[in-house]
mmCIF file as gemmi writes it, N, C-alpha and C atoms, coordinates in Angstrom:
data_model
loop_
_atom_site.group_PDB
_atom_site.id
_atom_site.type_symbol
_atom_site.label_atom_id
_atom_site.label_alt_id
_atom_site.label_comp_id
_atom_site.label_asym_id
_atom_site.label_entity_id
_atom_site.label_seq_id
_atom_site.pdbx_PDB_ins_code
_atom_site.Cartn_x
_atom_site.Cartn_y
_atom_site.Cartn_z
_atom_site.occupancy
_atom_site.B_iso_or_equiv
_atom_site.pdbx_formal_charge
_atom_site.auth_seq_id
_atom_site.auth_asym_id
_atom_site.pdbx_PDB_model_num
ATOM 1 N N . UNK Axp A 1 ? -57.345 132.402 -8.862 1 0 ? 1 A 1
ATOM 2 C CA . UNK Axp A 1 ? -58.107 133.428 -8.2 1 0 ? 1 A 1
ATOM 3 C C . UNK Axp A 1 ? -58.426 134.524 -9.197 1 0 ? 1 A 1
ATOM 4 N N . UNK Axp A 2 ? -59.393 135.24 -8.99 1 0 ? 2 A 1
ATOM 5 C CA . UNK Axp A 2 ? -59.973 136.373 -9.871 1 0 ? 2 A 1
ATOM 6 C C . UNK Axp A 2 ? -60.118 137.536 -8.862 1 0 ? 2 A 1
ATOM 7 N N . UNK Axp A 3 ? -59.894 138.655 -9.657 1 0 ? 3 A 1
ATOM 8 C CA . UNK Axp A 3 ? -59.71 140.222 -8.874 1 0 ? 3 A 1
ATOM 9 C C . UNK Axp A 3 ? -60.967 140.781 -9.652 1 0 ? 3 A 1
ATOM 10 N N . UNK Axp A 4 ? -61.643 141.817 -9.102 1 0 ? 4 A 1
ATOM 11 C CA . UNK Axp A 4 ? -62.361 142.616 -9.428 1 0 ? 4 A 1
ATOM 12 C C . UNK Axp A 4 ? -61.949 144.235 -8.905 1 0 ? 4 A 1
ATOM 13 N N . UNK Axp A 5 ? -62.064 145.263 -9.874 1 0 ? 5 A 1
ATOM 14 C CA . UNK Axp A 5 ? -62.219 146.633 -9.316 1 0 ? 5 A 1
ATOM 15 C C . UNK Axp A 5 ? -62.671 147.061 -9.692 1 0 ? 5 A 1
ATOM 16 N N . UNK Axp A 6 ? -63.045 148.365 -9.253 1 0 ? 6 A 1
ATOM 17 C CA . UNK Axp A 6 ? -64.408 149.329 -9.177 1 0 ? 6 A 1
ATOM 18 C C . UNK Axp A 6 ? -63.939 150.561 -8.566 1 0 ? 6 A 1
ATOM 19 N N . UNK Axp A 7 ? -63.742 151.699 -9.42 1 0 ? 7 A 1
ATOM 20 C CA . UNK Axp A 7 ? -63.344 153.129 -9.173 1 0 ? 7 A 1
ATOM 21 C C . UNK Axp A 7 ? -64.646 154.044 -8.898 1 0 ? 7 A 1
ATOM 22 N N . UNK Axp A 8 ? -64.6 154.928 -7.671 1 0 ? 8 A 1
ATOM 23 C CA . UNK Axp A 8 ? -66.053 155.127 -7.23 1 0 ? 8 A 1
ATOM 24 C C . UNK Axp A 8 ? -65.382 156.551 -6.767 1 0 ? 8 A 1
ATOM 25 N N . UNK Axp A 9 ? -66.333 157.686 -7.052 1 0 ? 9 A 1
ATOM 26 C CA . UNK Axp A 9 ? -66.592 158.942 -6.86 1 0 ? 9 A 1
ATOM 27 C C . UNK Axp A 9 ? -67.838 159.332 -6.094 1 0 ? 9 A 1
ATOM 28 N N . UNK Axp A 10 ? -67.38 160.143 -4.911 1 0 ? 10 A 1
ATOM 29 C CA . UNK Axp A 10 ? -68.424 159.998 -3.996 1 0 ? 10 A 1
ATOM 30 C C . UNK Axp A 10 ? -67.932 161.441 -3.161 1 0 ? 10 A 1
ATOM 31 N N . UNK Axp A 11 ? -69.231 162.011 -2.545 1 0 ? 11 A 1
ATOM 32 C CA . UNK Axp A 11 ? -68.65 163.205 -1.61 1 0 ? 11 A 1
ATOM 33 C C . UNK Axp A 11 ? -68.431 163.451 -0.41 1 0 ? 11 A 1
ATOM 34 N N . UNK Axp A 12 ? -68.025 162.102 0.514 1 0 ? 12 A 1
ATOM 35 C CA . UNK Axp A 12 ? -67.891 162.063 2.1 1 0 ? 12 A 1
ATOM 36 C C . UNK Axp A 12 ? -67.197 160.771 1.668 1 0 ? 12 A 1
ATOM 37 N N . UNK Axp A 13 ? -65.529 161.246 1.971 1 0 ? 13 A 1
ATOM 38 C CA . UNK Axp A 13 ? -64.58 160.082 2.933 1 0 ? 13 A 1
ATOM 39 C C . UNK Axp A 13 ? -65 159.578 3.143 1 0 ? 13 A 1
ATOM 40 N N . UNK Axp A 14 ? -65.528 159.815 5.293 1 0 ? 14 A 1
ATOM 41 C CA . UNK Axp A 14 ? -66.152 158.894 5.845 1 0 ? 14 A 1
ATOM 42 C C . UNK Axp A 14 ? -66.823 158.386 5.528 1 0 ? 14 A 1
ATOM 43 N N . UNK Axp A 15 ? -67.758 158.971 4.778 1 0 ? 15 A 1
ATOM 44 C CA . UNK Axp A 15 ? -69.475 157.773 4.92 1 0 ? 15 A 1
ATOM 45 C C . UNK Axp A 15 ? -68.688 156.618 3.893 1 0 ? 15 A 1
ATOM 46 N N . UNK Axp A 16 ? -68.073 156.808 2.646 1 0 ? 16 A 1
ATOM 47 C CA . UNK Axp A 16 ? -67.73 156.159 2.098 1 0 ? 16 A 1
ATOM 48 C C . UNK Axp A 16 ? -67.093 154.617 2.705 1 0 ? 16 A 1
ATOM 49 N N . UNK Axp A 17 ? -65.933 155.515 3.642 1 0 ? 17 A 1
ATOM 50 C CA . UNK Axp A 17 ? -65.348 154.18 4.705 1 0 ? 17 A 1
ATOM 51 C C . UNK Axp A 17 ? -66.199 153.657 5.079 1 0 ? 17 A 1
ATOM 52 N N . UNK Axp A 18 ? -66.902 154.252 5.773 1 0 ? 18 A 1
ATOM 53 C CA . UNK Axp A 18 ? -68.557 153.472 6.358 1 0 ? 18 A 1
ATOM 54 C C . UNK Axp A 18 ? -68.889 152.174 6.382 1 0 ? 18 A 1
ATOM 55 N N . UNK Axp A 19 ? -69.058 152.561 4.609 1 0 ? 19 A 1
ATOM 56 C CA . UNK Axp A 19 ? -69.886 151.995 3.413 1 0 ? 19 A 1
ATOM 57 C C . UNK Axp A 19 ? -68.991 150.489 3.058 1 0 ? 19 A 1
ATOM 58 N N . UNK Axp A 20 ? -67.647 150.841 3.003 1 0 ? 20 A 1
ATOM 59 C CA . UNK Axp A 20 ? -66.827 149.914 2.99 1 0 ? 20 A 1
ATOM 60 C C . UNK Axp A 20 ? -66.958 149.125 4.206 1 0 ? 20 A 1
ATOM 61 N N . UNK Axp A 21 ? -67.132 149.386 5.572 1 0 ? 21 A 1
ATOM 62 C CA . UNK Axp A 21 ? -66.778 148.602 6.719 1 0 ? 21 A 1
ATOM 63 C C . UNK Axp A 21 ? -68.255 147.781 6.849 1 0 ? 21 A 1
ATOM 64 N N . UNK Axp A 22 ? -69.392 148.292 6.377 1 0 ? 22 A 1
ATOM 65 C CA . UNK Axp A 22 ? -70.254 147.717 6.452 1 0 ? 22 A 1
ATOM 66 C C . UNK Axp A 22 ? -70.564 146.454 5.239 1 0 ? 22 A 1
ATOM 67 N N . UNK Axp A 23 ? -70.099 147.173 4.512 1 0 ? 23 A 1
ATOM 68 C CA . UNK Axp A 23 ? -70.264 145.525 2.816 1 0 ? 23 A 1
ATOM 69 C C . UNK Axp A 23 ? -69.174 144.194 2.983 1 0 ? 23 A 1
ATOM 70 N N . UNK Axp A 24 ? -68.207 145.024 4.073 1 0 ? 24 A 1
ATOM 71 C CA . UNK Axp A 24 ? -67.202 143.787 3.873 1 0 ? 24 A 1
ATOM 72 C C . UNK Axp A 24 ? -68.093 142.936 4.457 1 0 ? 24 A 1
ATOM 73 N N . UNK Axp A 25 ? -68.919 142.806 5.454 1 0 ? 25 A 1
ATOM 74 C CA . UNK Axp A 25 ? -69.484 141.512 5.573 1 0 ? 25 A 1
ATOM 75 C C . UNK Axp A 25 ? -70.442 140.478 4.558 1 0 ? 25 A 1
ATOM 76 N N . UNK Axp A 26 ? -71.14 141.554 3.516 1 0 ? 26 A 1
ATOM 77 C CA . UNK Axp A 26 ? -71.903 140.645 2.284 1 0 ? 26 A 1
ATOM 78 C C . UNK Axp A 26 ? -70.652 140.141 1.633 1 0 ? 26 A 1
ATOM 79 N N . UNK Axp A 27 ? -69.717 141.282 1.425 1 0 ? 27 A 1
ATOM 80 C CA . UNK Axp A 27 ? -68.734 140.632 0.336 1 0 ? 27 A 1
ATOM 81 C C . UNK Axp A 27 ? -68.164 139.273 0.646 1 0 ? 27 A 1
ATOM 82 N N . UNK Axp A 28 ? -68.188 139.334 2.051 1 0 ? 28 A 1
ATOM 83 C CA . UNK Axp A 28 ? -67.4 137.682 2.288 1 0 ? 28 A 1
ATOM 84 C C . UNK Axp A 28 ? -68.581 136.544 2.334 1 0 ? 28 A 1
ATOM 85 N N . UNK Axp A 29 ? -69.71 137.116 2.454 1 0 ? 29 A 1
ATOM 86 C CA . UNK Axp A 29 ? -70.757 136.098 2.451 1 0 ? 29 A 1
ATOM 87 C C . UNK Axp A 29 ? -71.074 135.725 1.457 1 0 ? 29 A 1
ATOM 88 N N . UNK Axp A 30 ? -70.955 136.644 -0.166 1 0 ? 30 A 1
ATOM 89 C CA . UNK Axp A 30 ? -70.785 136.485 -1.418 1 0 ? 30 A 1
ATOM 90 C C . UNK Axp A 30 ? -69.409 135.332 -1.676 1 0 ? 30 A 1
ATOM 91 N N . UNK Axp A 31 ? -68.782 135.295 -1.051 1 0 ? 31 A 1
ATOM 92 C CA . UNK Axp A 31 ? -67.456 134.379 -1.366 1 0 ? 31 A 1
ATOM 93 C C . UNK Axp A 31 ? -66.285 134.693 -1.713 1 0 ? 31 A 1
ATOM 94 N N . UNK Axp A 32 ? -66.294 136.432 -1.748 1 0 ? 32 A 1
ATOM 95 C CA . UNK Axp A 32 ? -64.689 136.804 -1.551 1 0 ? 32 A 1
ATOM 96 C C . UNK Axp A 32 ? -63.859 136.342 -0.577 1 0 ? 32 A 1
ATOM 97 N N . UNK Axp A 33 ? -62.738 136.363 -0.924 1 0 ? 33 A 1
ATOM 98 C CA . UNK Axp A 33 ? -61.347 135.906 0.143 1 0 ? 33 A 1
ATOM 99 C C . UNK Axp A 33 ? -60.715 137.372 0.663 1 0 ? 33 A 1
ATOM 100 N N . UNK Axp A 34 ? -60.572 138.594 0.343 1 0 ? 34 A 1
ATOM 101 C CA . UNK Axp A 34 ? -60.284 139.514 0.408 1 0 ? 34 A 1
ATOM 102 C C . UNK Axp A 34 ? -60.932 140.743 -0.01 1 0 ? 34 A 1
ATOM 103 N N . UNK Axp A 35 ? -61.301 142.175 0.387 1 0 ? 35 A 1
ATOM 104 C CA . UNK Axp A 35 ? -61.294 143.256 0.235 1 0 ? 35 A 1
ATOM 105 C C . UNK Axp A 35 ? -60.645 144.516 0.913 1 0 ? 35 A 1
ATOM 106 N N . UNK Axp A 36 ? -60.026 145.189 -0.242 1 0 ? 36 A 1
ATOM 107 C CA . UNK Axp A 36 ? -59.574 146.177 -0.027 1 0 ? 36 A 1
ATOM 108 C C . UNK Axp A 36 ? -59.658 147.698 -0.716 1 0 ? 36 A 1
ATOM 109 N N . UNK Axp A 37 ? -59.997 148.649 0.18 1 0 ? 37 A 1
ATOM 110 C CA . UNK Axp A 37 ? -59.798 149.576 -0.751 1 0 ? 37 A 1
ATOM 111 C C . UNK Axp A 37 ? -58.774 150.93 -0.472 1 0 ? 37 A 1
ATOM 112 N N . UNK Axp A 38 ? -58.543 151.83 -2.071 1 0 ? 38 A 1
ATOM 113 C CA . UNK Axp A 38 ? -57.247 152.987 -1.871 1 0 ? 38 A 1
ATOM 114 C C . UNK Axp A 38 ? -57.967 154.004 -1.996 1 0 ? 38 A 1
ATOM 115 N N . UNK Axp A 39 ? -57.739 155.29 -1.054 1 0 ? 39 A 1
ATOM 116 C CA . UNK Axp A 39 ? -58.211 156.572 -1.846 1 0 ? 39 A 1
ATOM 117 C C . UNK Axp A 39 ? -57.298 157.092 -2.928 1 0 ? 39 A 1
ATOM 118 N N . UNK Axp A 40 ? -57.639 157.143 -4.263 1 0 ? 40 A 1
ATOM 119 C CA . UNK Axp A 40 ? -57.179 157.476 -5.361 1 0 ? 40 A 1
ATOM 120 C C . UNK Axp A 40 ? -57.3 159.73 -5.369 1 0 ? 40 A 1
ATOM 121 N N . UNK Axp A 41 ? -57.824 160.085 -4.392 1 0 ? 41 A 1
ATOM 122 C CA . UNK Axp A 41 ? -57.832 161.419 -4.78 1 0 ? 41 A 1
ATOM 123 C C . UNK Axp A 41 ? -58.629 161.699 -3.617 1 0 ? 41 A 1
ATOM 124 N N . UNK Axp A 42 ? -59.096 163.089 -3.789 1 0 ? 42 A 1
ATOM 125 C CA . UNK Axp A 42 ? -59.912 163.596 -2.233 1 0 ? 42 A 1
ATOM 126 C C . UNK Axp A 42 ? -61.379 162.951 -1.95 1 0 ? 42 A 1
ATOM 127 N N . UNK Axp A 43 ? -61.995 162.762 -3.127 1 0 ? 43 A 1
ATOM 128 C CA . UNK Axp A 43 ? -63.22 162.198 -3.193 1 0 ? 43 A 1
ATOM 129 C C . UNK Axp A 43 ? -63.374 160.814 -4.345 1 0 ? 43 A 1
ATOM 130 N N . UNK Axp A 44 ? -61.855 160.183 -4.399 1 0 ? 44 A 1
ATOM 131 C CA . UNK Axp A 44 ? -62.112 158.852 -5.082 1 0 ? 44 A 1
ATOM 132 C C . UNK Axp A 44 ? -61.761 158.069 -4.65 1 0 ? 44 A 1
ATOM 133 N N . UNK Axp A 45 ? -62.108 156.481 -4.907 1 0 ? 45 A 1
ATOM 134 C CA . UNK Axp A 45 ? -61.207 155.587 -4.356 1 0 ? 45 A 1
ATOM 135 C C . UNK Axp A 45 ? -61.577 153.86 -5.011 1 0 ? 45 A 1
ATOM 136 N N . UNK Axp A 46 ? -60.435 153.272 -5.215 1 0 ? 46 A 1
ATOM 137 C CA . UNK Axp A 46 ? -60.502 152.017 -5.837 1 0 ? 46 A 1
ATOM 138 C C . UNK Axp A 46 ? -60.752 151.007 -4.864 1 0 ? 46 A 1
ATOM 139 N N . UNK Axp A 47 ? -61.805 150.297 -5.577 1 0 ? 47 A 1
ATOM 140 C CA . UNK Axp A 47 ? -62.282 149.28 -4.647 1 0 ? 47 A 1
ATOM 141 C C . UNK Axp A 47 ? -60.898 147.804 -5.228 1 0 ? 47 A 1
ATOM 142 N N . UNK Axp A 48 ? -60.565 146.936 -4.42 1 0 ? 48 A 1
ATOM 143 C CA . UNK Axp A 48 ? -60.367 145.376 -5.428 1 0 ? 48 A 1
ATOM 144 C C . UNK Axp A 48 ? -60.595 144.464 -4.698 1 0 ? 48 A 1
ATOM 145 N N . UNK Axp A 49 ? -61.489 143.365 -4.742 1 0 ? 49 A 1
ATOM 146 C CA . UNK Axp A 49 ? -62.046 142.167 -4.496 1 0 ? 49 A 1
ATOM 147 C C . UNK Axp A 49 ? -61.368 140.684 -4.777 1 0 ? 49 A 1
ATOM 148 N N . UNK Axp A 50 ? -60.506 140.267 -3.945 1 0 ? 50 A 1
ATOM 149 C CA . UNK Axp A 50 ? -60.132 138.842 -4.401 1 0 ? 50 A 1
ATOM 150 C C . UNK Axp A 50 ? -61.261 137.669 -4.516 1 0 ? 50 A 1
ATOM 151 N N . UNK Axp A 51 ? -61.844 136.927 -5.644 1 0 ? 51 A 1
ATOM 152 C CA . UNK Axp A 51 ? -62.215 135.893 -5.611 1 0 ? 51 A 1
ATOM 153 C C . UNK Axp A 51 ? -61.737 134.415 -5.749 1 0 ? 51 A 1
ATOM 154 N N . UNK Axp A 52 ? -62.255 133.604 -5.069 1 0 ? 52 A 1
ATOM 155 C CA . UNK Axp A 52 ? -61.632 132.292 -5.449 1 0 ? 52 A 1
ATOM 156 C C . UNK Axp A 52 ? -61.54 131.837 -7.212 1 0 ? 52 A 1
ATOM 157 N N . UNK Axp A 53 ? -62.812 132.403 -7.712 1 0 ? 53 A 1
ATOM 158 C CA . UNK Axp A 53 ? -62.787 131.974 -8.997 1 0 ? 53 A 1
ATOM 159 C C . UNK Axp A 53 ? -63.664 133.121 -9.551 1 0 ? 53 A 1
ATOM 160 N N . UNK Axp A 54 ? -63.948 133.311 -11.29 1 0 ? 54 A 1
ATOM 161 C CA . UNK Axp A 54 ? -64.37 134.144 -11.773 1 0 ? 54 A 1
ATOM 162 C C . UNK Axp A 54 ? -66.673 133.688 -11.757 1 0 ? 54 A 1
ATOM 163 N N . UNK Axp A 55 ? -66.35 133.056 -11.655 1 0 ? 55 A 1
ATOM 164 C CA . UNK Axp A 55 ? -67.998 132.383 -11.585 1 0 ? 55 A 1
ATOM 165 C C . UNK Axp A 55 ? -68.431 132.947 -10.212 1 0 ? 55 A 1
ATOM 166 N N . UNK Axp A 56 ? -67.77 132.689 -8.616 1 0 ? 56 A 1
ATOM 167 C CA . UNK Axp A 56 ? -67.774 133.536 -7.806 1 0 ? 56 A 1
ATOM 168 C C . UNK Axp A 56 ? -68.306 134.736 -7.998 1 0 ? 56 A 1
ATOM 169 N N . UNK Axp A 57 ? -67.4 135.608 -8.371 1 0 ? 57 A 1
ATOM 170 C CA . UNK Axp A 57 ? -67.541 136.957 -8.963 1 0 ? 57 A 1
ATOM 171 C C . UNK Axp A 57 ? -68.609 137.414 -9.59 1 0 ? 57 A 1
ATOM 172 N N . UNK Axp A 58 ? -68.743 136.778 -10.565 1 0 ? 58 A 1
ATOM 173 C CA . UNK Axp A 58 ? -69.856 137.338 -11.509 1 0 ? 58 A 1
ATOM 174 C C . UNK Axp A 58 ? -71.373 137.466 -10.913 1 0 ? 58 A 1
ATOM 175 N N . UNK Axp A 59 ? -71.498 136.173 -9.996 1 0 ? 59 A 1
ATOM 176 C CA . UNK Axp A 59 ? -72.325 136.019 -9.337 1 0 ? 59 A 1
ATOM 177 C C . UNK Axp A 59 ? -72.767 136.582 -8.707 1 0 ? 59 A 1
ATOM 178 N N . UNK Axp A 60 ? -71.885 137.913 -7.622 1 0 ? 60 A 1
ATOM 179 C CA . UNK Axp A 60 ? -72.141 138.694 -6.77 1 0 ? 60 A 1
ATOM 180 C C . UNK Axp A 60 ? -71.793 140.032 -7.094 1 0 ? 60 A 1
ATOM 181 N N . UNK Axp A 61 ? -70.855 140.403 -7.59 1 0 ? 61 A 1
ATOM 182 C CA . UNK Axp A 61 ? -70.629 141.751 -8.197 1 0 ? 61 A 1
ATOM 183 C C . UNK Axp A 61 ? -71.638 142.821 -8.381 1 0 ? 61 A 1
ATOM 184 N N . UNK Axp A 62 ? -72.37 142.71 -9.526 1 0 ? 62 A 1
ATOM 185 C CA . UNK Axp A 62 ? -72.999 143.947 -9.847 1 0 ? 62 A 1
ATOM 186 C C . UNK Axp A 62 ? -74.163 144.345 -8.287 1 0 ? 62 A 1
ATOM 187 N N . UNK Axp A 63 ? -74.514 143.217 -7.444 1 0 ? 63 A 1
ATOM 188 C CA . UNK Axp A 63 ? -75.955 143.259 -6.463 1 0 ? 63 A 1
ATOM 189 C C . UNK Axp A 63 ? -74.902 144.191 -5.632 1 0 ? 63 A 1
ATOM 190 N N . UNK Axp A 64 ? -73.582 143.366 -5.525 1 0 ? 64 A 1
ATOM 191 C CA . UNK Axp A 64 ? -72.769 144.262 -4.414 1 0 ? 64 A 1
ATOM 192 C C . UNK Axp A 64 ? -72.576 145.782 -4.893 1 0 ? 64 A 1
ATOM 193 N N . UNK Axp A 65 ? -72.241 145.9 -5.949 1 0 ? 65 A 1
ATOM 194 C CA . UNK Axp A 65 ? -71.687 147.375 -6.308 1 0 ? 65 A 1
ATOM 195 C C . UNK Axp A 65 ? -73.181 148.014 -5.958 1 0 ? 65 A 1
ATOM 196 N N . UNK Axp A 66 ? -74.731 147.757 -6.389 1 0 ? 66 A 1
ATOM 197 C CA . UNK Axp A 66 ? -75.837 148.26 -6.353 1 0 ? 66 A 1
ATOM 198 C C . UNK Axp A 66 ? -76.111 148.653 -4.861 1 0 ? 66 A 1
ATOM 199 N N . UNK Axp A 67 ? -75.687 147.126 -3.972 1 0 ? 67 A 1
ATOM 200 C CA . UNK Axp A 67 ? -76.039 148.139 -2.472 1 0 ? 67 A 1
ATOM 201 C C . UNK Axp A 67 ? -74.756 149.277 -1.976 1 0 ? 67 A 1
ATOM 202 N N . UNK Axp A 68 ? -73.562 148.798 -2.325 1 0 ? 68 A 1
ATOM 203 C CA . UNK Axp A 68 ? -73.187 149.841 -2.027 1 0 ? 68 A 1
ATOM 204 C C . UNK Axp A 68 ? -73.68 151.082 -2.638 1 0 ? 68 A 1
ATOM 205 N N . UNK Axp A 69 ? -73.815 151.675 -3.652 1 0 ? 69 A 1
ATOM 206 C CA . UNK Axp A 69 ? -74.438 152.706 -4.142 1 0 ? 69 A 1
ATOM 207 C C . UNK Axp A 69 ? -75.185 153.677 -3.21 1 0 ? 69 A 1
ATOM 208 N N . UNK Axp A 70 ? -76.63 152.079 -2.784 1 0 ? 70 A 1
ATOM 209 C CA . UNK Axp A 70 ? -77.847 152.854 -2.025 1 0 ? 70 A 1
ATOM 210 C C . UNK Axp A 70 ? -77.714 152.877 -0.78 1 0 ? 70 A 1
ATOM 211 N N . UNK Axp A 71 ? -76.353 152.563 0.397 1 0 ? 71 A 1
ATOM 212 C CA . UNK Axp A 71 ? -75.548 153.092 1.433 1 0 ? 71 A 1
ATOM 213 C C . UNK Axp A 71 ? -75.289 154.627 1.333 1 0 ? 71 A 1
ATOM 214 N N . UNK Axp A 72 ? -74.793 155.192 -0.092 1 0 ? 72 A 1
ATOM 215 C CA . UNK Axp A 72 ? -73.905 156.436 0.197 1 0 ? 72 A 1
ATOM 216 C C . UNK Axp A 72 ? -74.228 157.232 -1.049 1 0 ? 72 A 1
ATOM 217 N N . UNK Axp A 73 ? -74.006 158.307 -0.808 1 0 ? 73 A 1
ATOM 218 C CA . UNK Axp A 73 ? -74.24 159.237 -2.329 1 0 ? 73 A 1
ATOM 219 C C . UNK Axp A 73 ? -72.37 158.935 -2.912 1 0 ? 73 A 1
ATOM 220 N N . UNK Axp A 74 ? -72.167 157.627 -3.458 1 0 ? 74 A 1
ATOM 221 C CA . UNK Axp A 74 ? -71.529 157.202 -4.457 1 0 ? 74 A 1
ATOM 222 C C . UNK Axp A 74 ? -71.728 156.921 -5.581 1 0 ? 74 A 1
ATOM 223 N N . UNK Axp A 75 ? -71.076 156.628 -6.867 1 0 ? 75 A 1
ATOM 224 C CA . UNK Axp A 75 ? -71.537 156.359 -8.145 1 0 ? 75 A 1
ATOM 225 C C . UNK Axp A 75 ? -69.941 155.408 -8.507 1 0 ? 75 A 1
ATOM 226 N N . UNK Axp A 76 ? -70.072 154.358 -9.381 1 0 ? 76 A 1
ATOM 227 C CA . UNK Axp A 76 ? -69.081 153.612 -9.927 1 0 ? 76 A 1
ATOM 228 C C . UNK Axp A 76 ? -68.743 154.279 -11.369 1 0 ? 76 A 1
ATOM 229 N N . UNK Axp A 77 ? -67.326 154.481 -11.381 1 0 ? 77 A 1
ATOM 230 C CA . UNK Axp A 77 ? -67.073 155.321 -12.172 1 0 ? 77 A 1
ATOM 231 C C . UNK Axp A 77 ? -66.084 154.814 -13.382 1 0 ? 77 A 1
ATOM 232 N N . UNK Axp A 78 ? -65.791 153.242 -12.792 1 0 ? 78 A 1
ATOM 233 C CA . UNK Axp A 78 ? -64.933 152.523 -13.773 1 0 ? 78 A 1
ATOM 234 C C . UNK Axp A 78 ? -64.859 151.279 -13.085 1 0 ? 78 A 1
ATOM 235 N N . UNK Axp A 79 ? -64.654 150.152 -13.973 1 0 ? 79 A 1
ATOM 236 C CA . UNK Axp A 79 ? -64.89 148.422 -13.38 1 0 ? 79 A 1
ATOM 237 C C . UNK Axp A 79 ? -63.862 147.731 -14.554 1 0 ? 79 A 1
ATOM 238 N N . UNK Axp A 80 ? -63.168 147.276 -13.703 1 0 ? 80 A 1
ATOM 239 C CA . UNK Axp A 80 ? -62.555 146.444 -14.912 1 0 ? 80 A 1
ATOM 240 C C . UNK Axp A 80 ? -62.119 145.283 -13.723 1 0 ? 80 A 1
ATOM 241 N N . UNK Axp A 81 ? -61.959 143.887 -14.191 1 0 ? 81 A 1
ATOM 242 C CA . UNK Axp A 81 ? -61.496 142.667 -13.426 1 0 ? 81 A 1
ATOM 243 C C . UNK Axp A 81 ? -60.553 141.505 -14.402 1 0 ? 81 A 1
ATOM 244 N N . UNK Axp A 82 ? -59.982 140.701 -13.619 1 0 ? 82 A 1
ATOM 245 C CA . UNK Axp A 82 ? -59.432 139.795 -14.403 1 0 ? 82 A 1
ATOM 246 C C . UNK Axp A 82 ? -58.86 138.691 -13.351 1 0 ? 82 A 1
ATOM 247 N N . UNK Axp A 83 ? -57.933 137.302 -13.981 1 0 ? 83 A 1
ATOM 248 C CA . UNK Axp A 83 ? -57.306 136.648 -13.097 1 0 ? 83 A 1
ATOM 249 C C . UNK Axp A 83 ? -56.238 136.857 -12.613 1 0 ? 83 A 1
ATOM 250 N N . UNK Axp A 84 ? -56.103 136.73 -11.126 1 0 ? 84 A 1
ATOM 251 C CA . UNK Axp A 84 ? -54.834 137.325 -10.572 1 0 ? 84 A 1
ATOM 252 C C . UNK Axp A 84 ? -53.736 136.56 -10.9 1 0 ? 84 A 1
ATOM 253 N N . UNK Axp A 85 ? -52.676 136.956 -11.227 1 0 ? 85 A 1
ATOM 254 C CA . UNK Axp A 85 ? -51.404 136.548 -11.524 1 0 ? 85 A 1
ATOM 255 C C . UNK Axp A 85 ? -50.404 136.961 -11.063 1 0 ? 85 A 1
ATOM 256 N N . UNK Axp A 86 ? -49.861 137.445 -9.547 1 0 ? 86 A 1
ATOM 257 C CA . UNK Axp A 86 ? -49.26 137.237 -8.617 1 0 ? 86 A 1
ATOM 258 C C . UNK Axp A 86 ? -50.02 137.867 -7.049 1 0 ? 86 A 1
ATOM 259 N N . UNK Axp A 87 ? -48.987 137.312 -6.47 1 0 ? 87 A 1
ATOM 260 C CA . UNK Axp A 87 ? -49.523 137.954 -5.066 1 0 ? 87 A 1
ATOM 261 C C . UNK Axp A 87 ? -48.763 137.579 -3.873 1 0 ? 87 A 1
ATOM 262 N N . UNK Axp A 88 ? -48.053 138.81 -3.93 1 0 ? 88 A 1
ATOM 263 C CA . UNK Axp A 88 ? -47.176 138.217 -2.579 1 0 ? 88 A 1
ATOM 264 C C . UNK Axp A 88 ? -47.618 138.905 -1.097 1 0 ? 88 A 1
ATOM 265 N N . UNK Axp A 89 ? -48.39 138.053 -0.827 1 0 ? 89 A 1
ATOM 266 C CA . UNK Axp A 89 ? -49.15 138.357 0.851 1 0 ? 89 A 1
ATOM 267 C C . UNK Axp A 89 ? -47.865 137.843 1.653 1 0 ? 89 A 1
């Protein structure tokens, strides 16, 4: 499996949650297995994306990060991903 994250600065919580409750449905139609996200501060918060595989990912990533964007006055502020190597669900 492959993880993706994406640190995003934005100026409304809510709309942000929003923004999240509304993409989880592309994201799974893209072929994630999981999304979740943390608020990292008052106006930040880390996105991370489980994929089945990294080809998955690549595939859908940047279109996803782009609509989220044009949902919310957000901006991506850091992205880094890799293969997951544990996970105790």
């Amino acid at each position: 499996m492959f993880a993706t994250f994406t640190d995003w600065e934005f100026s409304d919580m809510d709309a942000m949650t929003a923004t999240g409750e509304a993409m989880w449905p592309k994201v799974q139609a893209a072929g994630a297995l999981s999304f979740k996200a943390t608020a990292t501060g008052t106006n930040t918060a880390r996105t991370m994306i489980v994929w089945p595989d990294s080809a998955t990912a690549q595939a859908a990533i940047d279109g996803l990060r782009a609509a989220a964007m044009e949902m919310t006055d957000t901006k991506a502020t850091g992205i880094t991903a890799g293969e997951l190597m544990l996970d105790f669900s």
